[in-house]
C-alpha positions as CSV (number, residue, x, y, z in Angstrom):
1,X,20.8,10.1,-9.9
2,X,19.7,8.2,-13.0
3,X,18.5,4.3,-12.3
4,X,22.1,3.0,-13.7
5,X,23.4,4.8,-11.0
6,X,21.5,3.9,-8.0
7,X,21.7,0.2,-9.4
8,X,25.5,0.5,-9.4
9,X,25.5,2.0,-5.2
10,X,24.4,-1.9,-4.3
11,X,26.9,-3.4,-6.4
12,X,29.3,-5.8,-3.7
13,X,26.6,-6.1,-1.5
14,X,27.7,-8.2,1.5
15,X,26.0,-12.0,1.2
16,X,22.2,-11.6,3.1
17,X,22.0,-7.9,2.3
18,X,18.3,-6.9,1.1
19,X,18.1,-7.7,-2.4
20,X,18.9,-5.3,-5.3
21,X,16.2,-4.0,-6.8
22,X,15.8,-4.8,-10.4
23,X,15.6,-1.9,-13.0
24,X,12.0,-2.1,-13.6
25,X,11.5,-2.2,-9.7
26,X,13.5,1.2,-10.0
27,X,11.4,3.0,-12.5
28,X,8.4,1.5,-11.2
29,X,9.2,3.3,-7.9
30,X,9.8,6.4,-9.4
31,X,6.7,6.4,-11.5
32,X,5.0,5.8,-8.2
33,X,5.8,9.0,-6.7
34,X,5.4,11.1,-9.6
35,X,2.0,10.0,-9.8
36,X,1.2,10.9,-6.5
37,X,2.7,13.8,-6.8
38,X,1.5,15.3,-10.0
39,X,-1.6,13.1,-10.1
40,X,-1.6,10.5,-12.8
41,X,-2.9,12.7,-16.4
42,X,0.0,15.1,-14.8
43,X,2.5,12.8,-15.8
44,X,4.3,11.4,-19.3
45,X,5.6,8.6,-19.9
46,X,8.6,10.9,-21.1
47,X,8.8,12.8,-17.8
48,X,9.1,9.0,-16.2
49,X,11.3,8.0,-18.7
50,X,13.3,11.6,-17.4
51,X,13.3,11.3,-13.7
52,X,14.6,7.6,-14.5
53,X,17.5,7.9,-16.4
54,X,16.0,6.0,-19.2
55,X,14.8,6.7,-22.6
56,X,11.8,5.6,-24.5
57,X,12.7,2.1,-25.9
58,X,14.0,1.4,-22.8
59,X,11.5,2.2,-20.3
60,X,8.8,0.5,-23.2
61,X,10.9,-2.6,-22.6
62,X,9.4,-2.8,-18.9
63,X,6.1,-1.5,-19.2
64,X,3.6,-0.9,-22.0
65,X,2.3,2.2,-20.8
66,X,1.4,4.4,-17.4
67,X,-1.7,2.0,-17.0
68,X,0.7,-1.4,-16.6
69,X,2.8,0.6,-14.0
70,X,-0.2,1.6,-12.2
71,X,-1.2,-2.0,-12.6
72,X,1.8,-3.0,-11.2
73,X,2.0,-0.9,-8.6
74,X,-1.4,-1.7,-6.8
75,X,-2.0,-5.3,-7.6
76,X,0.5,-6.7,-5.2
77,X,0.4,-4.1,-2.8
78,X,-3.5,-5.3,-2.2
79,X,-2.3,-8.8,-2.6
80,X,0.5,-8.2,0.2
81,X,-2.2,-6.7,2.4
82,X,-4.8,-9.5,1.6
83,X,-2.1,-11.8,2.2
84,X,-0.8,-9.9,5.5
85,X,-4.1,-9.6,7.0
86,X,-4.5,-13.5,6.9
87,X,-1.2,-14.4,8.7
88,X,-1.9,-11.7,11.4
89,X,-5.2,-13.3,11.9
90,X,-4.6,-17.2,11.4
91,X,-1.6,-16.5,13.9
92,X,-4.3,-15.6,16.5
93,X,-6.8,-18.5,16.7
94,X,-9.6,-17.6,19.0
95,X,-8.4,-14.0,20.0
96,X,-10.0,-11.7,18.7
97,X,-8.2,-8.7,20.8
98,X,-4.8,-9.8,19.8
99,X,-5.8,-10.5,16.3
100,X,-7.3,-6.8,15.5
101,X,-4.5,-4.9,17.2
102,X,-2.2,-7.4,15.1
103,X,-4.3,-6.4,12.0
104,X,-3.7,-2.5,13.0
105,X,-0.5,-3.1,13.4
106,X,0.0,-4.4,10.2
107,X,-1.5,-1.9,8.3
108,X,-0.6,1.3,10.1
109,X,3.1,-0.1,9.4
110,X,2.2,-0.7,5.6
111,X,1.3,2.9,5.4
112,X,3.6,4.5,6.8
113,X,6.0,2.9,4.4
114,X,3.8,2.9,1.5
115,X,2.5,6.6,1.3
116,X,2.6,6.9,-2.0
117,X,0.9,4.0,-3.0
118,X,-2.1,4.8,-0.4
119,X,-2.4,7.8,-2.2
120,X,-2.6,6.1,-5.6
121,X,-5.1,3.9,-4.1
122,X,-7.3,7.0,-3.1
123,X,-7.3,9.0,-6.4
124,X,-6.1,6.9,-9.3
125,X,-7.8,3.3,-8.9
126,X,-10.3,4.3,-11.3
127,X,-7.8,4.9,-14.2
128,X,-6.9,1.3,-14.9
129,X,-9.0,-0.6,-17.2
130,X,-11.9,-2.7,-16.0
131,X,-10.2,-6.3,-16.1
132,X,-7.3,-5.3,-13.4
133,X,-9.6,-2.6,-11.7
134,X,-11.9,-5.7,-10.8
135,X,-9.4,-7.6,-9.6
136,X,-7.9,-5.2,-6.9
137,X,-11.6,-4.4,-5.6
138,X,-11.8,-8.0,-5.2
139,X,-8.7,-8.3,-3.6
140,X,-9.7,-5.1,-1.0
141,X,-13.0,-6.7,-0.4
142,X,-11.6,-10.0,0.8
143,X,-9.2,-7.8,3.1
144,X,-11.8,-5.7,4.7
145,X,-13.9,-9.2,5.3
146,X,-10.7,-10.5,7.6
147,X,-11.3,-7.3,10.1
148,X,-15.2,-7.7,9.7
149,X,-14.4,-11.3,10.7
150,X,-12.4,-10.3,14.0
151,X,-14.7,-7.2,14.9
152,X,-17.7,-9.2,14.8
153,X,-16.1,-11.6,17.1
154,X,-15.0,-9.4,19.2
155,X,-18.1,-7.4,18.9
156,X,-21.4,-8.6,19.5
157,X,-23.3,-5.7,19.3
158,X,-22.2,-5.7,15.7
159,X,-23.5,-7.0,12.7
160,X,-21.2,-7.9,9.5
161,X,-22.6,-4.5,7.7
162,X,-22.1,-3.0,10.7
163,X,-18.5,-4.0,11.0
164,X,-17.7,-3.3,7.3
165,X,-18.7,0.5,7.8
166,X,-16.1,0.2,11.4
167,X,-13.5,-1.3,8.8
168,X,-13.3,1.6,6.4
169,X,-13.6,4.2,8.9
170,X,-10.7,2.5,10.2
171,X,-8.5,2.4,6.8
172,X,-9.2,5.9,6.3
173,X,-7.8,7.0,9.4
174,X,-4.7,4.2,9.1
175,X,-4.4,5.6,5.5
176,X,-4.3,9.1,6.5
177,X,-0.5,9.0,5.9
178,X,-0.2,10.7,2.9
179,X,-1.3,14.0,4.4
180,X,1.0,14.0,7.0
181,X,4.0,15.9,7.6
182,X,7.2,15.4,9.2
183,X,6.8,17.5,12.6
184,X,6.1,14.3,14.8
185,X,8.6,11.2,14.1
186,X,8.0,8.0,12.5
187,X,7.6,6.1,15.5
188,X,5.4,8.1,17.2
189,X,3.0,8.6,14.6
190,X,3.1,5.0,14.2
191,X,1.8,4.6,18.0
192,X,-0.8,7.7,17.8
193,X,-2.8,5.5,14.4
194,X,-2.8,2.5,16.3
195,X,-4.2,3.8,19.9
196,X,-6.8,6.2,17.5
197,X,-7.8,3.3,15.1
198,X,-8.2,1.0,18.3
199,X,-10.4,3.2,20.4
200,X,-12.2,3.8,17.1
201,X,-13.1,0.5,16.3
202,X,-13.7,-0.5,20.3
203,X,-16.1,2.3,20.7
């Protein structure tokens, strides 16, 4: 199905239904997953161009190269978790239990959605240029800084180096998702990160 055609299935949309995705929301997901499936030197602009339906003037409309759409695929996704984490934790004033199994709740349900982009995240960050590169680590480091935040208050046995090491252990089990397969359902996966990622981090 080209990305005319998948545009045209929400056309009539009942008032309140989710909002169409643009065109370059379209290609951009579809440049996503070929990415993470081919790895980012295995794929053209032309074989993006392809898989979307679109052809090169076109697709150059939306995005100067494979390096903006990798841009624009992990920018907000670190700003959505920086600005995730916050809300789960301002929402939780004082409790530090509720505010870390909020924060694993948060981000083992981001995964599990977002597989794809996890896996750009783990093999391709370092293709971007400097400039945007610096600005997602910046964005990730202010993220892991909420949980070191809430372990530390919730752990006094921990110092804030100590709690930074807890944090990415914990993303790298919670961000596991991409290497898993389909034999145990959604839900249930969902539940087996959180209780492993909270026992982790509990000790």
């Amino acid at each position: 199905m080209t990305v005319d055609q998948q545009a045209a299935t929400t056309d009539g949309a009942e008032p309140g239904a989710p909002r169409r995705r643009s065109r370059r929301d379209e290609i951009l997901q579809i440049a996503v997953g070929l990415f993470a499936a081919r790895g980012y030197h295995g794929v053209s602009m032309d074989d993006i161009g392809a898989a979307a339906g679109v052809t090169g003037p076109a697709l150059y409309h939306h995005f100067a190269g494979k390096e903006a759409m990798l841009a624009a695929a992990l920018i907000p996704v670190s700003e959505e978790l920086l600005d995730g984490g916050r809300a789960r934790v301002a929402a939780r004033p004082g409790d530090a239990t509720a505010a870390l199994a909020s924060l694993i709740e948060f981000h083992v349900e981001f995964a599990l959605a977002n597989p794809a982009v996890i896996a750009l995240h783990l093999h391709e960050l370092d293709r971007l240029p400097e400039e945007p590169r610096r600005r997602i680590r910046r964005l990730q480091r202010l993220y892991v800084e909420e949980w070191v935040a809430v372990l530390t208050a919730l752990r006094h046995d921990l110092d804030a180096a100590e709690a930074r090491v807890l944090a990415h252990a914990a993303f790298g089990l919670m961000n596991s998702t991409p290497f898993l397969g389909g034999e145990v359902d959604r839900e249930r996966r969902a539940a087996l990160l959180r209780a492993a990622t909270l026992a982790a981090l509990h000790g």
